[in-house]
C-alpha positions in Angstrom: 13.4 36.4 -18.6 14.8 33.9 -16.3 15.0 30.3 -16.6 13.8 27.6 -14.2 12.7 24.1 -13.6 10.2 22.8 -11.4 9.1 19.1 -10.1 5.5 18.7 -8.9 4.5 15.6 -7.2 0.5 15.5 -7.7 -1.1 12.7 -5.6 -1.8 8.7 -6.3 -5.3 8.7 -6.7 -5.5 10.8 -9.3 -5.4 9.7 -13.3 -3.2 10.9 -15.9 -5.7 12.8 -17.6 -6.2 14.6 -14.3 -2.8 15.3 -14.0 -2.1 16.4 -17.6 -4.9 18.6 -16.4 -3.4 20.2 -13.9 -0.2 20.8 -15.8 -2.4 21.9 -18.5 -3.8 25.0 -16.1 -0.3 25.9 -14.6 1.0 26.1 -18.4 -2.1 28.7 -18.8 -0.6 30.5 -15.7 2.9 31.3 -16.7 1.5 31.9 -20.5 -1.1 34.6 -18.8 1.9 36.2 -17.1 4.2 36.8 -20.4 6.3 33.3 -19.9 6.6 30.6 -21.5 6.9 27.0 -20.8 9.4 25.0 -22.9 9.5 21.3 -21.9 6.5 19.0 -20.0 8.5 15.8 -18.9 6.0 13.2 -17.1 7.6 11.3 -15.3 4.8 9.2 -13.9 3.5 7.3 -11.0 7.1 6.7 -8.4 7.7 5.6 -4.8 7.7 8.2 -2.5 10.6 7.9 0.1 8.5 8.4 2.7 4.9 9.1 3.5 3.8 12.6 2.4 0.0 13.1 3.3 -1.2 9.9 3.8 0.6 9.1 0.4 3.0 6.7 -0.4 3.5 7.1 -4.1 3.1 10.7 -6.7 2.6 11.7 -10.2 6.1 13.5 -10.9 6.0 16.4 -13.5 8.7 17.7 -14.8 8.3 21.6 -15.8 11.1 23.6 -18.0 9.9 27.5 -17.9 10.9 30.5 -19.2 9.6 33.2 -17.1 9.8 37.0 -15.2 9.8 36.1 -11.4 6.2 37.5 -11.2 5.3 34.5 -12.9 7.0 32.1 -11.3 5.2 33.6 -8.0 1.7 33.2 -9.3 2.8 29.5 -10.6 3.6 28.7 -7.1 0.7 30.6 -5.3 -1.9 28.5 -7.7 0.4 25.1 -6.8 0.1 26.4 -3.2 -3.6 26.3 -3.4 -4.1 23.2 -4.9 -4.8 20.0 -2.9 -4.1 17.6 -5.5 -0.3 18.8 -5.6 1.4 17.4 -2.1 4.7 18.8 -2.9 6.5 21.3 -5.6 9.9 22.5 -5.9 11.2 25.7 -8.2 14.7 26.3 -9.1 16.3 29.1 -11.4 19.0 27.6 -13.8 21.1 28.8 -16.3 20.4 26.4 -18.8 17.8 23.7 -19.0 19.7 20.4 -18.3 19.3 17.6 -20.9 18.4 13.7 -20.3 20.9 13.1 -23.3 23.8 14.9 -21.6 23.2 13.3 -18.0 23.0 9.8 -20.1 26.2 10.8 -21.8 28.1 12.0 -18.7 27.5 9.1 -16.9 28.5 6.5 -19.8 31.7 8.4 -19.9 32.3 8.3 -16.0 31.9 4.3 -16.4 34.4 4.1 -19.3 37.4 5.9 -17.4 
């Protein structure tokens, strides 16, 4: 099984319980297909750089899977679908990055 990571950026209107939701029905998804999802990161209400939908700020979900590619296809198909999600991106990784090891990186980068 393959790794990945995927952002979803679920519209402004909605709550947090909707959007837990939401993340709570795409989690059922991959589980259903043989995957498994390792990490939930909400990232919360942001600023959108520009207008998507008529919307000018998103709910950003970060999503850390572990999954066969037919799974990832039905994720996206049931994102596709969905009108509360205005944007979604999916990316295969080797390894799951860390928040710790970004934080790190850049403290060192300032040091030198």
């Amino acid at each position: 099984m393959n790794n990945y990571e995927s952002v979803l950026i679920a519209r402004q209107d909605l709550g947090a319980s909707q959007v837990n939701n939401i993340v709570e029905e795409l989690s059922n998804v991959i589980k259903n297909e043989g995957g498994n999802v390792v990490r939930v990161d909400n990232w919360g209400l942001k600023n959108l750089a520009y207008r998507i939908k008529k919307n000018r700020k998103g709910h950003y979900v970060l999503m850390n899977i572990t999954a066969p590619a037919s799974a990832i296809a039905e994720f996206e198909r049931i994102m596709r679908f969905n009108e509360d999600i205005i944007r979604y991106m999916t990316v295969r990784v080797e390894q799951f990055s860390d928040a710790n090891d970004a934080s790190s990186e850049s403290t060192a980068s300032a040091e030198e």
